[in-house]
Every structure is written in C-alpha cells, then in structure tokens.
C-alpha angles and dihedrals in degrees: 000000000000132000090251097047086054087051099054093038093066102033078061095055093033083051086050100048098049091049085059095047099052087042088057096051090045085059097049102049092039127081118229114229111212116215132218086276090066088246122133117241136184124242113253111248128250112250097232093059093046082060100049093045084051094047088047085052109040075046093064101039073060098059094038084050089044092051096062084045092062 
C-alpha cells in the first residue's frame, strides 16, 4: 500500500471521527422541539452561526493546507 493511500486512509477515519463527535456535542448542548406528530426535531439554525462555523472550518483546511507547504 503506498505512503499517499495511508494517508488518506486515516485522514478519513481521523474526518469521520471528529463529525461524530461534533455531532455528538451539537446533540447534547441543543434542545430538541417536538411537533404536533409527537417526533423530535431539531431547531433550524441561525444563519449567522451557520457562517461562522463555515469560516472556523474553511480556517482550519487552510492551516492543515499551509503546514505541507512549509
């Protein structure tokens, strides 16, 4: 197996970890609405915070990007 398929092996596993972990975080620190059916829903999210948690993100694929061109 060659050097650039273990990388991206384990950056997978390592991406996947870290979504449902912050999944799991988002769950635990939202309530959860029920509607007239009796299911749970989520709240919709505010805009504003849907751009900051982009830019934090998009921020940090640019450090990860920044740290091979050194």
């Amino acid at each position: 197996m060659s050097l650039r398929t273990r990388i991206m092996i384990v950056g997978g596993v390592l991406g996947a970890l870290l979504g449902l972990g912050a999944a799991y975080l988002y769950l635990q620190s939202t309530p959860l609405d029920v509607d007239e059916k009796g299911q749970q829903k989520l709240p919709s999210i505010q805009p504003g915070k849907a751009i900051t948690a982009s830019l934090g993100i998009l921020t940090a694929v640019k450090q990860i990007v920044g740290m091979g061109q050194s």
